[in-house]
N, C-alpha and C positions, 0 to 999 in steps of 0.2 A: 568527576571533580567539580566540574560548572554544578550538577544539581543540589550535590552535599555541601558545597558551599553556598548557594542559595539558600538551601535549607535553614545552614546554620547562622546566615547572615538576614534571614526574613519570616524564619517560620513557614507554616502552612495557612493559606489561607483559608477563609471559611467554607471555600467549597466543599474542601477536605468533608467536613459534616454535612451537607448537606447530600454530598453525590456516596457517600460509604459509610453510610451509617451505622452501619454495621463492625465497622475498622476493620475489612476483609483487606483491606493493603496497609495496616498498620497491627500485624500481630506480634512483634516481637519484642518491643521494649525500647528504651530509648535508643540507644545505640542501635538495634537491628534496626528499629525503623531508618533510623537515619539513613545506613547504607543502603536499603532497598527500596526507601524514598526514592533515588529517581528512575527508578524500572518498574514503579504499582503505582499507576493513578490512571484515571478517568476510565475507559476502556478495561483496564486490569478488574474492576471491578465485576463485570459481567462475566470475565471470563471464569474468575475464581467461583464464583455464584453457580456458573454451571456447570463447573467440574464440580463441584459439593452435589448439588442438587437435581442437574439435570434440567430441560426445555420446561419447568412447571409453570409456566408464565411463556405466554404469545410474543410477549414483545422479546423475549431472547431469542427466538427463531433467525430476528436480524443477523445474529453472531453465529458461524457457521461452528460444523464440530468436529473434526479433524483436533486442531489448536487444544479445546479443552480435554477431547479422548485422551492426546499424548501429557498433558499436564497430568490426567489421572492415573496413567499408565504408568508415567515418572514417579508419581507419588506413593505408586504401588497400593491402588486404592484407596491412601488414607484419605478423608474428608478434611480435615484440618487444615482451615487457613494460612495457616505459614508454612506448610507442606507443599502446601498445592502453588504458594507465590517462589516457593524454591525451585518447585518443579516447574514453573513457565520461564522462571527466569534462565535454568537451564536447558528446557526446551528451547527457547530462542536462543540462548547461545550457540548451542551445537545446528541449529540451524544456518545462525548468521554464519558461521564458518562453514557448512556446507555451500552455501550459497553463493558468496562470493569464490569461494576454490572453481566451483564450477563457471559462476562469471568469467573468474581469468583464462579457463583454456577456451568458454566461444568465444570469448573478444579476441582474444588470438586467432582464433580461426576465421575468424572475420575480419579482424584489422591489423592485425599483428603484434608481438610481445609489448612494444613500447607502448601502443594507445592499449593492448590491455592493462599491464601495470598501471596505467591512470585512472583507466574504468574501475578498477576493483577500489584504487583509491579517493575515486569520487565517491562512489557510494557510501565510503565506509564513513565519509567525514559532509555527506551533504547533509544539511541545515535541520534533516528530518530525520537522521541515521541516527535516532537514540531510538526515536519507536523498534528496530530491530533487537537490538537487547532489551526492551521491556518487555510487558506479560502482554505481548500481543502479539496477532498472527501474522504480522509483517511479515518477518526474517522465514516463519515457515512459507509463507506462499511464493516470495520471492526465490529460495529454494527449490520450491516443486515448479515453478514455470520457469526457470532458467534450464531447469533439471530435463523440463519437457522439450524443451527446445535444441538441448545437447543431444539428448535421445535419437530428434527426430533427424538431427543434420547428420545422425552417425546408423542411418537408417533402421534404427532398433525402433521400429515402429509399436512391435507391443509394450516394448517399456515406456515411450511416450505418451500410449493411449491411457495406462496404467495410471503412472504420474501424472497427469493429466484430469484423470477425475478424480486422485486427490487432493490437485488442486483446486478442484468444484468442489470439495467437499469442506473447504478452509474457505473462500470467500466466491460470493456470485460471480466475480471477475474473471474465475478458474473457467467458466464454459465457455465464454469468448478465447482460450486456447485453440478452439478446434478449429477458428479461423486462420490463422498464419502455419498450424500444423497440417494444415489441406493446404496451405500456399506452398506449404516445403516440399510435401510429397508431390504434387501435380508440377512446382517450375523449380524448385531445387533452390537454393544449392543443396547438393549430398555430397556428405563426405569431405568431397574437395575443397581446399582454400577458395572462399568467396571470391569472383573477380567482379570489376567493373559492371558487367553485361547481364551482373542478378540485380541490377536495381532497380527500381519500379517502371520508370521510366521507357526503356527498350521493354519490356516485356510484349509478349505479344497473347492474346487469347488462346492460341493452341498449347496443349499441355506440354513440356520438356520432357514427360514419363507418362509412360500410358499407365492406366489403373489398374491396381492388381487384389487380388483377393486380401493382401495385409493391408491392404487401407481401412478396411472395416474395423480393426485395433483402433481405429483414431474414434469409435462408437462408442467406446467406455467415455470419454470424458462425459458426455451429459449423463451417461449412467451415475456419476456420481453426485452430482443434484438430485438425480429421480432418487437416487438412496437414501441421501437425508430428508425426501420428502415423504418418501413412502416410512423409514420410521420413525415421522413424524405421528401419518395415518396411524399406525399399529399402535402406538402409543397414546390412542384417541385424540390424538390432538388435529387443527387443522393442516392438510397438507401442502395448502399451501400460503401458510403463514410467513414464510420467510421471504415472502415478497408482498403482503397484507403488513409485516411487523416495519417495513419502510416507514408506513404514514406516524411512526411513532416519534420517526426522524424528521417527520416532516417533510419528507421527499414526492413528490410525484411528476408523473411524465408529462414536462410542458412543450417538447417537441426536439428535433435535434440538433442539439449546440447552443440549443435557446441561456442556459446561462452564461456564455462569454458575454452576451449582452447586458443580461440581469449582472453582473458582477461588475460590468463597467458601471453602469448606472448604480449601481451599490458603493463602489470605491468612488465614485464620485461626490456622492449624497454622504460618505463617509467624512471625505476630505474637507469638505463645507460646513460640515457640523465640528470637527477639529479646528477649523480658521474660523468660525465663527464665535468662537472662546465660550461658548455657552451649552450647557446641556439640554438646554429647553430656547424654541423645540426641538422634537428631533423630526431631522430630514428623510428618516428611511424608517423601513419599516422596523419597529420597534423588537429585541426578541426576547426582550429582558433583561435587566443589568444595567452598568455603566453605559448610558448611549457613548461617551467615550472610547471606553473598551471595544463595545460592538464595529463604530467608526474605525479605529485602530487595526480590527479583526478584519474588514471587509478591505480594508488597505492591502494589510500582508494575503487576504489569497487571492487579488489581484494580482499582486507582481509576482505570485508564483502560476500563476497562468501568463505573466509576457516572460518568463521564464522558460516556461514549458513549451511554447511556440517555438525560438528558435532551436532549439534540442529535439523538435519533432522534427523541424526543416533540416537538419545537420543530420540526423536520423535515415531520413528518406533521403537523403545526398547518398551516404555513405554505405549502407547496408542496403542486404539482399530487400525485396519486397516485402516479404513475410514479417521482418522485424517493424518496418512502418505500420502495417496493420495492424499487427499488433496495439500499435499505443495508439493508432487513431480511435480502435477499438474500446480500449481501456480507457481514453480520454472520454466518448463519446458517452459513457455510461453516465460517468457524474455530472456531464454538462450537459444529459438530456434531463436529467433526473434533478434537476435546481431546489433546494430548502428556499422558501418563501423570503424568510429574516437573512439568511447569508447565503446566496444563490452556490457560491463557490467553497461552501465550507469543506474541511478535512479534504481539498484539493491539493495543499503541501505533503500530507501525508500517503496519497495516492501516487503522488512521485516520485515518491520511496523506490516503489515496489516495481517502477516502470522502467528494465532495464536497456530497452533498446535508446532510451532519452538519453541515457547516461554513457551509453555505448558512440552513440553522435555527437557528445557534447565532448568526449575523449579523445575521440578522434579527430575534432575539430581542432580541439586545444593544442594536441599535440603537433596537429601539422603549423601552428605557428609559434609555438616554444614556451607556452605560455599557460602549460600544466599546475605548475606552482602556484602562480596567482592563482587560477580557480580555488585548486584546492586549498590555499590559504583563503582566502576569500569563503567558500563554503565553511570551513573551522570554524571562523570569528562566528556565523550563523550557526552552525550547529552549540557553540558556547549557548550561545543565547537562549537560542530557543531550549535546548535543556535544561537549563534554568528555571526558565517559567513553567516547563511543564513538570518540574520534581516541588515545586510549591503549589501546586495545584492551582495555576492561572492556565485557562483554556486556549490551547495553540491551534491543533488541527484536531 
């Protein structure tokens, strides 16, 4: 409702031509566009691109293939632009509701009915929960590592290892799985309702479960990187493009954690160039555009990194160890890997997808009664930001 009403109240910006020139997320005509207006922009584009066409170009290498296989799968091979944006948009649906069903029985098993009920409904309503019903791999990866996680706490370790490098096969983030899934089988919890004594904290270095030959199931997950690398190879292409097609994004490894700092220093140099009522000069590093906008943009992924802090702290309080590593893990990838212009960019968006953040910040809430606020609170945010991202102004 926030995006069609944006739409119909501001149009599409000019990005719209310049990032889809093609009008791969504007096939249908007035009316269709409008409704799928805010589930196809930025990111939608590559995806549709590569379900038509396939890796023909290095720089899609970025974008993993899981996400566009099932678009073409759903499409029933047709190549057709408004085929293939129906078929992501339905891919993510049946996702997103995979995903959260599964949310609600581990959060109960880890925190029980009442902060599950609020984990399934942070998720569904925080500030970045439209990327999950658009034509993006969100809602699928969040699925297959929630999925991986259920797996491994209910000791079905081949289904874990399975799900698991399908979720390396949907974004890079999927092989850092096999860290918190070696946390689960080596100190547990299995099975049993989580207590107190799985937090990080007491643990101690000797394993809870000796090793046994089903742990080698947790080996597929990187096997499912090496598979989209390898046919990449076959395909003559580079194999290892998909971490070469980074520097397209401008990303490279400046050390660990190195951007909470850059991003202080960016939302700083952002805020100054805002109170300074001028656009010239600009105080940061320039990346194009409105230095305005840019200021604006290094604001908001600031405060969702002092967002994400205490949700990590609430996180590691409350849940087994596994689930902290996990996000320290997940966190540590984009803040080692800082874009030059916006150190912390598409950092809301990674949020999304981090469920043990959302699993601590539930549990937090609820133990002082104060679910509602959040989740009102998140709403007003997610209004917003869907807005701006179904007119084509750049969010995460």
């Amino acid at each position: 409702m926030a995006g069609i009403g944006a739409i119909l109240a501001f149009g599409r910006s000019r990005n719209a031509g310049t990032f889809d020139p093609a009008g791969l997320t504007a096939p249908y005509g007035a009316l269709g566009d409008l409704l799928a207006g805010p589930a196809a922009r930025w990111d939608s584009v590559w995806f549709i691109a590569i379900a038509q066409e396939g890796y023909v170009a290095a720089d899609r290498a970025a974008f993993f293939p899981l996400y566009p296989l099932l678009m073409r799968g759903a499409a029933f091979g047709s190549s057709h632009s408004g085929v293939l944006l129906a078929a992501g948009l339905a891919v993510s649906l049946v996702a997103m509701l995979v995903a959260l069903v599964l949310l609600r029985r581990l959060a109960a098993l880890e925190l029980g009915d009442a902060a599950a009920r609020t984990t399934v409904t942070l998720v569904a309503f925080f500030p970045m929960a439209f990327f999950l019903s658009a034509v993006y791999s969100e809602s699928l990866y969040l699925a297959l590592s929630v999925g991986a996680f259920w797996a491994a706490r209910n000791e079905r370790w081949a289904l874990a290892g399975t799900v698991g490098a399908l979720a390396a096969t949907t974004r890079s983030a999927g092989l850092l799985l096999l860290v918190p899934l070696a946390i689960l089988y080596l100190y547990g919890p299995r099975g049993e309702r989580a207590a107190r004594r799985h937090r990080l904290g007491p643990y101690k270095m000797r394993p809870r479960y000796r090793p046994s030959w089903n742990m080698l199931w947790l080996g597929l997950i990187p096997l499912g990187l090496a598979a989209f690398m390898a046919a990449l190879a076959l395909s003559g292409q580079d194999a290892f493009a998909p971490f070469r097609a980074q520097d397209v994004w401008m990303r490279e490894l400046a050390g660990p954690f190195v951007a909470v700092w850059d991003g202080a220093v960016a939302a700083f140099d952002g805020a100054r160039q805002l109170l300074s009522g001028s656009r010239f000069p600009v105080y940061f590093t320039p990346a194009g555009g409105d230095p305005f906008a840019a200021a604006g943009h290094n604001l908001v992924l600031f405060a969702s990194l002092l967002l994400a802090i205490p949700m990590l702290v609430a996180a590691l309080r409350r849940l087994p160890a596994a689930y902290g590593a996990y996000a320290l893990c997940a966190l540590a990838l984009p803040l080692s890997f800082p874009v030059a212009a916006q150190p912390l960019m598409s950092l809301p968006r990674f949020l999304v997808v981090l469920f043990p953040l959302h699993m601590g910040l539930a549990a937090w809430a609820s133990e002082r009664g104060w679910s509602r606020w959040v989740v009102g609170l998140s709403a007003l945010g997610l209004a917003a930001f869907a807005a701006q991202f179904a007119v084509w102004v750049w969010v995460a």
